[in-house]
Structures are given as C-alpha cells and as structure tokens.
N, CA, C and O of each residue as an XYZ file, in Angstrom:
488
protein
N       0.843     -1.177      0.000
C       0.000      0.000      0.000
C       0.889      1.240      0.000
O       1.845      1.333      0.770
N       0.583      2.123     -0.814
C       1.606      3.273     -1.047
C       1.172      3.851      0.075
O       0.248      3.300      0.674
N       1.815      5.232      0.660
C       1.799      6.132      1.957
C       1.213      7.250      1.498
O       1.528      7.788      0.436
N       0.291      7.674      2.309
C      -0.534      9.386      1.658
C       0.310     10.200      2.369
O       0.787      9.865      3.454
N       0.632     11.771      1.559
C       0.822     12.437      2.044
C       0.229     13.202      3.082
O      -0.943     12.890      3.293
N       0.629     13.996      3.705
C      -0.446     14.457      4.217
C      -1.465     15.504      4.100
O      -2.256     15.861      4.972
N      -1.287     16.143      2.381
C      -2.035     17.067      1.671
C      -2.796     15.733      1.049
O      -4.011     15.729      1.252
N      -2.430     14.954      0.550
C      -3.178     13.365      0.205
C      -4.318     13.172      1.317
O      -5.444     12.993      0.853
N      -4.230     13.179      2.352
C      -5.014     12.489      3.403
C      -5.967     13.713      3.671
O      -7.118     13.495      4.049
N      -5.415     15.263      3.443
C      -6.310     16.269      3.701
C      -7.540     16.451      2.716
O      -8.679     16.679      3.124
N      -7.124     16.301      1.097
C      -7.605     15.829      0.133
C      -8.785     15.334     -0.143
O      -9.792     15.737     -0.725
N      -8.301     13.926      0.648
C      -9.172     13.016      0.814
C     -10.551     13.446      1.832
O     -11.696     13.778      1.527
N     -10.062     13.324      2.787
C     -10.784     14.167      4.118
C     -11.870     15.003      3.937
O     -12.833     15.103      4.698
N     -11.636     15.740      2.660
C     -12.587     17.186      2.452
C     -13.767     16.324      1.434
O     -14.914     16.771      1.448
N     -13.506     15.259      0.680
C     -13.985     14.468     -0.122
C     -15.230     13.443      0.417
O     -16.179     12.951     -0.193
N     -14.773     13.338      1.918
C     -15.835     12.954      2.644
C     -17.221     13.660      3.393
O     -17.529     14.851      3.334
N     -17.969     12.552      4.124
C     -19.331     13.451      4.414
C     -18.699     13.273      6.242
O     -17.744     12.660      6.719
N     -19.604     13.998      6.751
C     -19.152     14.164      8.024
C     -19.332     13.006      8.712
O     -18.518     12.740      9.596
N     -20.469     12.067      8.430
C     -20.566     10.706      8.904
C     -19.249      9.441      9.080
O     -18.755      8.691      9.922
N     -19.114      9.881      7.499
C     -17.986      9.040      7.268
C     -16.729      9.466      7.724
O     -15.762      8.708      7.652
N     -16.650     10.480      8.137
C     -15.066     11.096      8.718
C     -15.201     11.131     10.481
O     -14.329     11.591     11.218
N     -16.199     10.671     10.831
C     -16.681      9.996     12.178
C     -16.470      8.785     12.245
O     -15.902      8.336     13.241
N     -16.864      7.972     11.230
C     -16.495      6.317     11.244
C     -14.925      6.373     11.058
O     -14.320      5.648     11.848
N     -14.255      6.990     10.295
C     -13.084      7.136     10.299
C     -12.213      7.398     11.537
O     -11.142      6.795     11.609
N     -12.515      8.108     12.361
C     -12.243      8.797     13.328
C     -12.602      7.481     14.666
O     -11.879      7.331     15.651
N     -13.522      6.878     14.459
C     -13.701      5.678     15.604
C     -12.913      4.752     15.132
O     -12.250      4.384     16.102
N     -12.472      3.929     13.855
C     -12.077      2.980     13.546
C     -10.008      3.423     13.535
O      -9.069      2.647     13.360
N      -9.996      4.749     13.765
C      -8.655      4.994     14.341
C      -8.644      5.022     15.748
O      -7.524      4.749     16.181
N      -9.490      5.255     16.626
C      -9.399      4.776     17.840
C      -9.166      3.490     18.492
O      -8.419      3.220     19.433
N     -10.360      2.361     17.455
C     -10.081      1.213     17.369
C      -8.967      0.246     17.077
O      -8.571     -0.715     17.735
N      -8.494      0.813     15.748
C      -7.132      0.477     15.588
C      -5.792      0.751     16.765
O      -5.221     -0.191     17.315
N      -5.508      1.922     16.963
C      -4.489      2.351     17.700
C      -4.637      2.786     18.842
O      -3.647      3.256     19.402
N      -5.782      2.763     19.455
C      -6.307      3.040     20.783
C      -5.687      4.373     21.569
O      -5.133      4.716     22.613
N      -6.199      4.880     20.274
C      -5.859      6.427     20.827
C      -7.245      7.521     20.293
O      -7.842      7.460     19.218
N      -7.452      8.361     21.288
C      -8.435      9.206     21.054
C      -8.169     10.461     20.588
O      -7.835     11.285     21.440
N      -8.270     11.021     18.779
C      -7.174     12.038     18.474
C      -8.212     13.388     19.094
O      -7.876     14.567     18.975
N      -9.444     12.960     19.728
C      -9.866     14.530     20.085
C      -9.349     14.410     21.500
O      -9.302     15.619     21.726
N      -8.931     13.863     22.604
C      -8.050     13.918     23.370
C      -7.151     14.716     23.389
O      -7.039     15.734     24.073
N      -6.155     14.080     22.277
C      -4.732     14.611     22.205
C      -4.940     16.282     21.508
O      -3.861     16.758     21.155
N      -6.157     17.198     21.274
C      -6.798     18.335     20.792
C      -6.526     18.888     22.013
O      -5.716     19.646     22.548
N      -7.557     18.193     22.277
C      -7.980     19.134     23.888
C      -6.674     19.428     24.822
O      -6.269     20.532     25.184
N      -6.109     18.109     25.124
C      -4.809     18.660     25.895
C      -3.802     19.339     25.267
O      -3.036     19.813     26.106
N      -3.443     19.614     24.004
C      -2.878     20.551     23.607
C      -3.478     21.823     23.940
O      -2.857     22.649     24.609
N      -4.729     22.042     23.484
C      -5.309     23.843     23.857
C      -4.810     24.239     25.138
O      -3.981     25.149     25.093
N      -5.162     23.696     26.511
C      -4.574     24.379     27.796
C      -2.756     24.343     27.659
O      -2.169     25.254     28.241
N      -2.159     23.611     27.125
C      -0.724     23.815     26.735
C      -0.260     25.429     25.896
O       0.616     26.280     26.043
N      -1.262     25.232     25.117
C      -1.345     26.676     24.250
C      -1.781     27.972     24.961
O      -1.204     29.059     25.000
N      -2.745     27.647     25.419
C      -3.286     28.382     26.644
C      -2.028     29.155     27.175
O      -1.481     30.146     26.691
N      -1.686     28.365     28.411
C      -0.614     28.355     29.335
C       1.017     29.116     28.668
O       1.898     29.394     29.481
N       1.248     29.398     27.043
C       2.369     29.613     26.661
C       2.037     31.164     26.775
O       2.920     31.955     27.106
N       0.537     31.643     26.449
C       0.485     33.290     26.296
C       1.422     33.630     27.643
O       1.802     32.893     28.552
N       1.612     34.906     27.414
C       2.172     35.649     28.086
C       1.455     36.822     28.572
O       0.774     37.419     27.739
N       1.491     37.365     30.050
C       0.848     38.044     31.060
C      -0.842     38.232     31.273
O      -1.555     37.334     30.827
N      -1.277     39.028     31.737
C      -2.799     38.756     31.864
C      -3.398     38.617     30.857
O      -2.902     38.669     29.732
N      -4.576     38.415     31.131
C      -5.958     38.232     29.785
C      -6.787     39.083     30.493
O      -7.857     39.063     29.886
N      -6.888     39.924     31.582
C      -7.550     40.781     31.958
C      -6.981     41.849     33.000
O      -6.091     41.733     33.843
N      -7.818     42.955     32.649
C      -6.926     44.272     33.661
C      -8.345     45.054     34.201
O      -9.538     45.013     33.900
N      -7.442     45.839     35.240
C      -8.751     46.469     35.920
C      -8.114     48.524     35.599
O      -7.124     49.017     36.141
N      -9.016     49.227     34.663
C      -8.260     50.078     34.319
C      -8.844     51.713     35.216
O      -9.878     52.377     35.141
N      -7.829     51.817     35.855
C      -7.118     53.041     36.982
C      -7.466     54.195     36.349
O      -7.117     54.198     35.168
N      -8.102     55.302     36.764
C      -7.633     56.357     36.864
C      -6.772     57.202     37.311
O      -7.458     58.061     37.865
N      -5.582     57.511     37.417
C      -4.564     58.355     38.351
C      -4.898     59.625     38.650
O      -4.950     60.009     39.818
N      -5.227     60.615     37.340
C      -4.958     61.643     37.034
C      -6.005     62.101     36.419
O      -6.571     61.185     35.823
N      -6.532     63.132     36.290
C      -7.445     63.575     34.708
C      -6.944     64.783     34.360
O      -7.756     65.501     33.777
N      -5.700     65.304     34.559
C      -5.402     66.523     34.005
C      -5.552     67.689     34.126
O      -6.040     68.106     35.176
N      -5.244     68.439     33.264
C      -5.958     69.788     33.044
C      -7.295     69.910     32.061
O      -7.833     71.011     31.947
N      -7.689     69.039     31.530
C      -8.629     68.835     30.946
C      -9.983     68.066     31.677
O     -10.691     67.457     30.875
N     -10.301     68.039     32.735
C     -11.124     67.837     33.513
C     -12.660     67.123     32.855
O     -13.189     66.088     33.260
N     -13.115     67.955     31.822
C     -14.339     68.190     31.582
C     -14.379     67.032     30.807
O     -15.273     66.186     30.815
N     -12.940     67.045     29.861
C     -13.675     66.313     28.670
C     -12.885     64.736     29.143
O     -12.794     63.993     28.166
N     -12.356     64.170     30.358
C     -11.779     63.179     31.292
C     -13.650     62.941     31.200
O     -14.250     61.997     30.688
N     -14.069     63.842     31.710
C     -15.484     62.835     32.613
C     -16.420     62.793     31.087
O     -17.173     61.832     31.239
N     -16.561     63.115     30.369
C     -17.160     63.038     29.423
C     -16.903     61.299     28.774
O     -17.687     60.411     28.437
N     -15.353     61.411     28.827
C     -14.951     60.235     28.378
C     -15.063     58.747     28.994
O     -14.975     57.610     28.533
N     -15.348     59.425     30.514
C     -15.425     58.462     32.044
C     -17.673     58.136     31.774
O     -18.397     57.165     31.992
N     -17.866     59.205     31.366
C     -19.333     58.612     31.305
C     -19.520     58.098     29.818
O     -20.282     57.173     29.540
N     -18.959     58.598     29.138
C     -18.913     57.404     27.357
C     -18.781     55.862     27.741
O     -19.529     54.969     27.342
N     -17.608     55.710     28.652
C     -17.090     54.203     28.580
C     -18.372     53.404     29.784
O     -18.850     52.293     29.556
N     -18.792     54.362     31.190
C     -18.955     53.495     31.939
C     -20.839     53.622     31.866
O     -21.713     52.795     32.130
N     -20.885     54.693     31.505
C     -22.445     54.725     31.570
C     -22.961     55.474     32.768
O     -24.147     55.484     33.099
N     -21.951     56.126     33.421
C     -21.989     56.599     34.431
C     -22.676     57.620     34.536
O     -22.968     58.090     33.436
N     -23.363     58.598     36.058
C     -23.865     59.953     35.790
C     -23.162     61.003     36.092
O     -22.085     60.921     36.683
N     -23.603     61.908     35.784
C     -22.330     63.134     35.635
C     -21.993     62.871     36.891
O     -21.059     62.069     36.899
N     -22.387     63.234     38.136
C     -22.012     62.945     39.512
C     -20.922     61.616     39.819
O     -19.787     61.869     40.224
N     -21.321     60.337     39.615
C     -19.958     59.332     39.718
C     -19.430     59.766     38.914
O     -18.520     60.241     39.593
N     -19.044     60.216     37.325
C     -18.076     60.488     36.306
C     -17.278     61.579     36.705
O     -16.154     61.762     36.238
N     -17.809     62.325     37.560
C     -17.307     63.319     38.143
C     -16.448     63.103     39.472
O     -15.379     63.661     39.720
N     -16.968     62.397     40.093
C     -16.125     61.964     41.497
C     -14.878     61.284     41.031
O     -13.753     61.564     41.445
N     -15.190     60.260     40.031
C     -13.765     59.539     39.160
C     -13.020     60.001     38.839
O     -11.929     59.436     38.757
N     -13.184     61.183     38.510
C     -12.285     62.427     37.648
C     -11.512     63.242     38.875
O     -10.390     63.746     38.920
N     -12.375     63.174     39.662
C     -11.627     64.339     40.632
C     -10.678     63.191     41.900
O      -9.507     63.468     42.160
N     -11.335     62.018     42.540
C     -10.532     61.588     43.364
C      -9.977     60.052     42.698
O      -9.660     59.098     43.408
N      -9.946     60.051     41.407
C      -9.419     59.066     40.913
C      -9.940     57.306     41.071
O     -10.730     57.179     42.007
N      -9.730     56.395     40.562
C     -10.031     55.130     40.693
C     -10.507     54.162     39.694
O     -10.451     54.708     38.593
N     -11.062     52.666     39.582
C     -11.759     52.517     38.973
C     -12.402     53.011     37.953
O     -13.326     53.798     38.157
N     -11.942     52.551     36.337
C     -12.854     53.094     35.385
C     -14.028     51.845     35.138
O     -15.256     51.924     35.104
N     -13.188     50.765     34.995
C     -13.623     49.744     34.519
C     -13.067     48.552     34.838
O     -11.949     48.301     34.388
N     -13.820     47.495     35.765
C     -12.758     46.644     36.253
C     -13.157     44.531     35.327
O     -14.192     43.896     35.123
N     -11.941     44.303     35.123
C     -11.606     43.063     34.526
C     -12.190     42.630     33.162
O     -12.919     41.690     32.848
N     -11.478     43.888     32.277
C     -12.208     44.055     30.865
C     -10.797     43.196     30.020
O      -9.716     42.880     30.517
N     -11.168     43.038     28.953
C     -10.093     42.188     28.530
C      -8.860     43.064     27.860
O      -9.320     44.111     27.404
N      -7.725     42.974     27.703
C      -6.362     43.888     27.535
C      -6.794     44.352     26.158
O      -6.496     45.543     26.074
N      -7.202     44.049     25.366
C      -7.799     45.078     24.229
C      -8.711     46.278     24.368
O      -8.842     47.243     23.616
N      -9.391     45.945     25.666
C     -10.918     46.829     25.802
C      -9.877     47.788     26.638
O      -9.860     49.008     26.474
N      -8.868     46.985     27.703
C      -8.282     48.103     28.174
C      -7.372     49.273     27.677
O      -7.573     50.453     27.966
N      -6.143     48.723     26.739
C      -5.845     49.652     26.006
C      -6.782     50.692     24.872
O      -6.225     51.567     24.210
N      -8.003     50.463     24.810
C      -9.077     51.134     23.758
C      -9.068     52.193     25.236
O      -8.683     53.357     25.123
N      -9.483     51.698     26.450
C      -9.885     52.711     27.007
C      -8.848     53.815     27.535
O      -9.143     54.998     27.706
N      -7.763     53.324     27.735
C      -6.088     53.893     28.385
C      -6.182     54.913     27.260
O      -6.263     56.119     27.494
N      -6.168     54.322     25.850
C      -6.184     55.887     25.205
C      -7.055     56.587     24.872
O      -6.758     57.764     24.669
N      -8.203     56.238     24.719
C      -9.471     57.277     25.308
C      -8.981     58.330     26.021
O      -8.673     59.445     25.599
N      -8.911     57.736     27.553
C      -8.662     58.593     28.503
C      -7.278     59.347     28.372
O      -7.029     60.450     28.861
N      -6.624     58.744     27.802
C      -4.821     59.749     27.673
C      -5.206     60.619     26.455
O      -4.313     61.459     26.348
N      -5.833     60.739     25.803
C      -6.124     61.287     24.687
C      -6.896     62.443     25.360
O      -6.923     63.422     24.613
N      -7.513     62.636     26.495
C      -8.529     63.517     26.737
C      -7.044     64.501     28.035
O      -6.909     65.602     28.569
N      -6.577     63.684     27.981
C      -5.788     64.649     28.986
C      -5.593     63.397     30.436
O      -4.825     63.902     31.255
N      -5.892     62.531     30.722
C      -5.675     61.769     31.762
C      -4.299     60.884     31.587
O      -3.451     60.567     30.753
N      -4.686     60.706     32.989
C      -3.225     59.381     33.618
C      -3.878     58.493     34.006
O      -4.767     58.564     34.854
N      -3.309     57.028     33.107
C      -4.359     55.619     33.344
C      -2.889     54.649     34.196
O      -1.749     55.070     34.395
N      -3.305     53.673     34.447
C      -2.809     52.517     34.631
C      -3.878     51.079     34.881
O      -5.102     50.948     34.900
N      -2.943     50.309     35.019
C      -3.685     49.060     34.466
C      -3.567     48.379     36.096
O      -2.570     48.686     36.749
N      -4.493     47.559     36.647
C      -3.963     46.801     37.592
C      -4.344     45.136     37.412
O      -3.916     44.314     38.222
C-alpha cells in the first residue's frame, strides 16, 4: 500500500461526508487506541498556558489633568456613568472599569490619555 501524504489524506478528508469522517475517526481509535480529540484538547490548555501576562486588567484612573471636563465626558462614554460618579472619578481618581479584557483596556487607556488623563492598568 503506497503512503498518503499528508495534503493526500487532507484531500481526501474534504472528499468525505461528516458521517464518514466519524467512522473514520472511531475505527482509528479502534485500531491504535488512541483518542485524536483527546490529544486536541490537551494541547489547547498547553497553548493556553504559553500566552504571556494577563488576559484581563482592571483600568485606573490616576490623574485627569488639566482637561477635567472632557476626562469625565470620556469616564461617562465608557462606563455609563452619571455626571455625579463620572465626576467623582475624575476628581478623586479610581476605577474606570474593572476586569475588561487587555484590548478593551488599552481602547480605554487611550481614550482617557487622549482627553488629557493618567491611566494605569492593575
């Protein structure tokens, strides 16, 4: 029996119906007594585990500047807040938004640095 490549075997694969690439998929279990959605799954938390630093931040107010007005403008855009909390945020600092994911946080870090504020991440 000649050997498929493995663009051969992908080939093939796409050529099938989903039934049959299920029977396929049990009768390799059967054969070699191995479960290849197993060996899936424990790879992902491996992959998982290689990122590097958080997947979530809690994003700080320090500062709002000399630009005050348009800090809380930007503090009630993101949080939904009323002028009164958007306003207290602005003036004694804290909490904008807590355990948003590091994209949502940098969207908001420059929001707020853009208006005149000092962010950090915790």
């Amino acid at each position: 029996m000649a050997k498929l490549t493995r663009d051969e075997f992908i080939a093939s694969l796409k050529e099938m119906s989903l039934l049959e690439i299920k029977e396929l998929v049990d009768a390799m279990k059967e054969e070699f007594g191995v479960d290849p959605s197993a060996v899936a799954v424990a790879a992902a938390p491996a992959a998982a585990a290689e990122e590097a630093g958080p997947s979530t931040a809690t994003v700080v107010l320090t500062n709002c500047g000399a630009n005050k007005i348009q800090v809380i403008k930007v503090v009630r855009e993101i949080t939904g807040l009323g002028l009164k909390e958007a306003k207290d945020i602005a003036d004694n600092g804290g909490n904008v938004k807590e355990n948003v994911s590091m994209d949502e946080a940098n969207e908001i870090k420059a929001k707020l640095e853009e208006a005149g504020a000092t962010v950090e991440f915790k």
